[in-house]
C-alpha positions as CSV (number, residue, x, y, z in Angstrom):
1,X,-46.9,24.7,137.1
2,X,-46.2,27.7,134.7
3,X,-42.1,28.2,134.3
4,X,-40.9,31.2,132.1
5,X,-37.6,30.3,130.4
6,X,-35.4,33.4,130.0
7,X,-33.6,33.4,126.6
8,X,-31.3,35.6,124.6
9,X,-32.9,37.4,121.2
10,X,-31.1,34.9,119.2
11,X,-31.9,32.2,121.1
12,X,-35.7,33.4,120.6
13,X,-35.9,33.5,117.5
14,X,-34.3,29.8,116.7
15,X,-36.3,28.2,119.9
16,X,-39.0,26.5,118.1
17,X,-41.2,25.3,121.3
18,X,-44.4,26.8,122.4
19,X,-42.7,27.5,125.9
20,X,-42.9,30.6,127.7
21,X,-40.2,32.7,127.6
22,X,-38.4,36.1,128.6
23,X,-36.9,37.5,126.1
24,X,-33.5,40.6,126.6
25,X,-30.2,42.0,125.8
26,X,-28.5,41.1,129.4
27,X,-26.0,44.0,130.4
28,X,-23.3,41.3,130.3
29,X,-23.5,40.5,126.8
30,X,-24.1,43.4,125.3
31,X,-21.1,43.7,122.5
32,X,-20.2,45.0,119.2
33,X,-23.4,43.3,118.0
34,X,-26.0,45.0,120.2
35,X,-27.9,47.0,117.8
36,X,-28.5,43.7,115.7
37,X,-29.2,41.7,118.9
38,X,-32.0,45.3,119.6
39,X,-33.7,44.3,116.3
40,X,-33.7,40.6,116.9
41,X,-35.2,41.2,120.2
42,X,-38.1,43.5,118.5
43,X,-38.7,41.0,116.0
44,X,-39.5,38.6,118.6
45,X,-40.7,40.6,121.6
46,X,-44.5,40.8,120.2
47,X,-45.2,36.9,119.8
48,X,-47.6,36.0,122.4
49,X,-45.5,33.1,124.0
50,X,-42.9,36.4,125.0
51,X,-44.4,36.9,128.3
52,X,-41.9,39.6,129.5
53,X,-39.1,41.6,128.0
54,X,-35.4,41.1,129.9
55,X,-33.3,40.4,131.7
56,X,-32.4,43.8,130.6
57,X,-30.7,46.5,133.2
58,X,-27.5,47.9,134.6
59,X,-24.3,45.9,136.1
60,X,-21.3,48.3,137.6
61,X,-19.7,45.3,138.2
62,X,-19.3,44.0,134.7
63,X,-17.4,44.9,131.9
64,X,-19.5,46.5,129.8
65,X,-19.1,50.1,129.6
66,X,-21.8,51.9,131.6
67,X,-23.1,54.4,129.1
68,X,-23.8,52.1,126.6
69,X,-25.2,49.6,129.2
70,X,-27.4,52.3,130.1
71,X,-28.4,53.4,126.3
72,X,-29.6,49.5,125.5
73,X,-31.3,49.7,128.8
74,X,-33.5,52.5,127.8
75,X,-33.8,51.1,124.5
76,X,-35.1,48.1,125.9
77,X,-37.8,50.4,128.2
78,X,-39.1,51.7,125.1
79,X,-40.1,48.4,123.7
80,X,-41.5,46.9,126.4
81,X,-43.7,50.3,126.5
82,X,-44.3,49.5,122.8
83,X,-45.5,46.0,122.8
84,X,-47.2,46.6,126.7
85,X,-45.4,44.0,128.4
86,X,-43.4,43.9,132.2
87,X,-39.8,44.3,132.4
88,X,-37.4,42.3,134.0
89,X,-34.6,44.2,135.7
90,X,-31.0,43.1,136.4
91,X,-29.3,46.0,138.7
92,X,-25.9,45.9,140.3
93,X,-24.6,48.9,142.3
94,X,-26.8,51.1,139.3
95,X,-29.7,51.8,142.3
96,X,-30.0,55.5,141.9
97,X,-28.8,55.5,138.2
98,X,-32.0,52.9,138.3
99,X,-34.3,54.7,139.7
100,X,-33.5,58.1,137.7
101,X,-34.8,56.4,134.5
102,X,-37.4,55.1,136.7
103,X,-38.6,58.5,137.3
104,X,-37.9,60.2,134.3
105,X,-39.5,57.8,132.1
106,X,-42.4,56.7,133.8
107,X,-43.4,53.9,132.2
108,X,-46.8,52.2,132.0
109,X,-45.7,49.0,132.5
110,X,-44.9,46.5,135.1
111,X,-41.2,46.7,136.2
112,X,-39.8,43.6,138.5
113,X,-36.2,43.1,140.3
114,X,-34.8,40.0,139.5
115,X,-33.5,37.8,142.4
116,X,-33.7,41.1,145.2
117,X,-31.4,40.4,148.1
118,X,-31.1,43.6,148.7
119,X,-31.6,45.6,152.3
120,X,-35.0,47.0,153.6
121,X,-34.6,50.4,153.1
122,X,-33.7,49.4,149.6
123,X,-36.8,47.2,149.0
124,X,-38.9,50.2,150.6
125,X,-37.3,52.6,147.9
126,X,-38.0,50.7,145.2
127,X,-41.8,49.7,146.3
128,X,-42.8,52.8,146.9
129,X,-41.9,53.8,143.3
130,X,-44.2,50.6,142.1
131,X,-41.8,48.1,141.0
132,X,-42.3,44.5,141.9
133,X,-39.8,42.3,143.7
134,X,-39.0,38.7,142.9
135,X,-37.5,36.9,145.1
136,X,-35.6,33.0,145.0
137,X,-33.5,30.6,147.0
138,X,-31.8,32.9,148.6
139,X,-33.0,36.4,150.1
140,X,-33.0,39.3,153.1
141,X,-35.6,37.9,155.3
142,X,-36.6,41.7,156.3
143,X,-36.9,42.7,152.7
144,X,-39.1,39.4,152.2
145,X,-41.6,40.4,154.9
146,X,-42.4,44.1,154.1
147,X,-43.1,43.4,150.4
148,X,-46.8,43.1,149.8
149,X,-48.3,39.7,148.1
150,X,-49.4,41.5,145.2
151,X,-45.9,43.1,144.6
152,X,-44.6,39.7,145.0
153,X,-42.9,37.5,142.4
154,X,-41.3,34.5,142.2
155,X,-38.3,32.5,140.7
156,X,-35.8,29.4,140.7
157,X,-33.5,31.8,138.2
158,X,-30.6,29.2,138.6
159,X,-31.3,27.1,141.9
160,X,-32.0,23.9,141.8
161,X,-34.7,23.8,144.3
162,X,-37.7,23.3,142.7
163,X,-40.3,26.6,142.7
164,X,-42.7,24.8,145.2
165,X,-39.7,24.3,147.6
166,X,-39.1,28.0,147.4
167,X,-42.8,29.0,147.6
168,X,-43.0,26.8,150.9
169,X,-40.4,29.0,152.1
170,X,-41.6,32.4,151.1
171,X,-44.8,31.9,152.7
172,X,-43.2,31.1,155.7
173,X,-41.8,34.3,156.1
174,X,-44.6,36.0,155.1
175,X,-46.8,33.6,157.8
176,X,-49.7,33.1,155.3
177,X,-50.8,29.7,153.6
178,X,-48.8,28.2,150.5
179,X,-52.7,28.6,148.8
180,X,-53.2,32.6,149.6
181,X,-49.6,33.1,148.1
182,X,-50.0,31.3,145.0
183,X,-53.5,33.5,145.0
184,X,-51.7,36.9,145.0
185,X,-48.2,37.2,144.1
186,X,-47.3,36.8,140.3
187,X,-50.0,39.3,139.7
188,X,-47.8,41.2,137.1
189,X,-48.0,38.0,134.8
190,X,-51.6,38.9,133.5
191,X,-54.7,35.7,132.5
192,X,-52.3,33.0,135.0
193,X,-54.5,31.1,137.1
194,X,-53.4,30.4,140.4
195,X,-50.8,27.9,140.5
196,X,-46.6,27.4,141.1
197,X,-45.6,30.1,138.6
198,X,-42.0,30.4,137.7
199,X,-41.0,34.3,136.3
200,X,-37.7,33.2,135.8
201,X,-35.3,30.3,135.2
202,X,-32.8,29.7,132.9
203,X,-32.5,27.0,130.1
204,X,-30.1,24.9,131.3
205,X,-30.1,23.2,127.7
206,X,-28.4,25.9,126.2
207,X,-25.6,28.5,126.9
208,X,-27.1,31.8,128.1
């Protein structure tokens, strides 16, 4: 099984395993710091263990303020243009704020939605402008079935159910085999063979 351990930039560059790992400046802790957090993030977002760049995104419901939540965000887009790798997108009440940037920049790049439990007409939006959904433990069963396999993506993020437990159930929904899932989804994640693949879980070894 492949698992892809989402850290901070600070925790990136003092992680001395060969683990896979995500790599962002989460909307909730952005702070006073978050220029120097910026440059740690670029020092470390070219390794090749750095398989994605985020979470990065937009939160209404948090406390950061909003415009700067959105400056890191696009700051954040730029790199992961820059060193060609997908982004992973935390979004909170930010969907047409979301999808604005989405259209105006354009990118080149992969862009997935973290742990979507959002609505149909939602998923449907967001599709149809290429992003990828990933989907956990919990999600809208109706959103589940009308994303394609190979816009597909999977993660524990912080369950506790293992990802083959939550593959078992995906594929239910989507009434195809446990084999022609692991074939197709996780596409994003380029040179992966087929097998349980993890995008997102969080290191429950340290504070994140």
């Amino acid at each position: 099984m492949i698992t892809i351990y989402n850290l901070s930039p600070a925790e990136a560059l003092t992680d001395q395993s060969e683990r896979l790992i995500s790599v962002g400046l989460h909307p909730w802790h952005v702070g006073t710091d978050w220029e120097e957090q910026l440059r740690m993030l670029g020092e470390v977002a070219g390794k090749k263990r750095v398989m994605l760049i985020g979470e990065a995104g937009l939160d209404k419901l948090c406390k950061t303020d909003f415009a700067l939540q959105q400056t890191v965000f696009l700051r954040q887009i730029e790199l992961s243009e820059e060193v060609q790798k997908p982004l992973i997108i935390h979004c909170v009440k930010a969907w047409p704020e979301l999808i604005g940037i989405r259209k105006k920049m354009l990118p080149s790049v992969p862009w997935v939605i973290h742990g979507f439990r959002g609505k149909p007409e939602l998923a449907s939006q967001l599709l149809e402008l290429g992003l990828y959904l990933s989907f956990g433990e919990k999600f809208n069963v109706d959103s589940l079935r009308i994303t394609p396999l190979e816009k597909l993506c999977t993660e524990t993020d912080e369950s506790r159910l293992p990802i083959e437990e939550i593959y078992c159930k995906i594929a239910e929904v989507k009434g195809v085999s446990v084999e022609e899932l692991l074939s197709q989804a996780n596409r994003l994640i380029a040179n992966m063979d087929s097998q349980f693949i993890d995008i997102h879980m969080h290191d429950k070894t340290i504070a994140v």
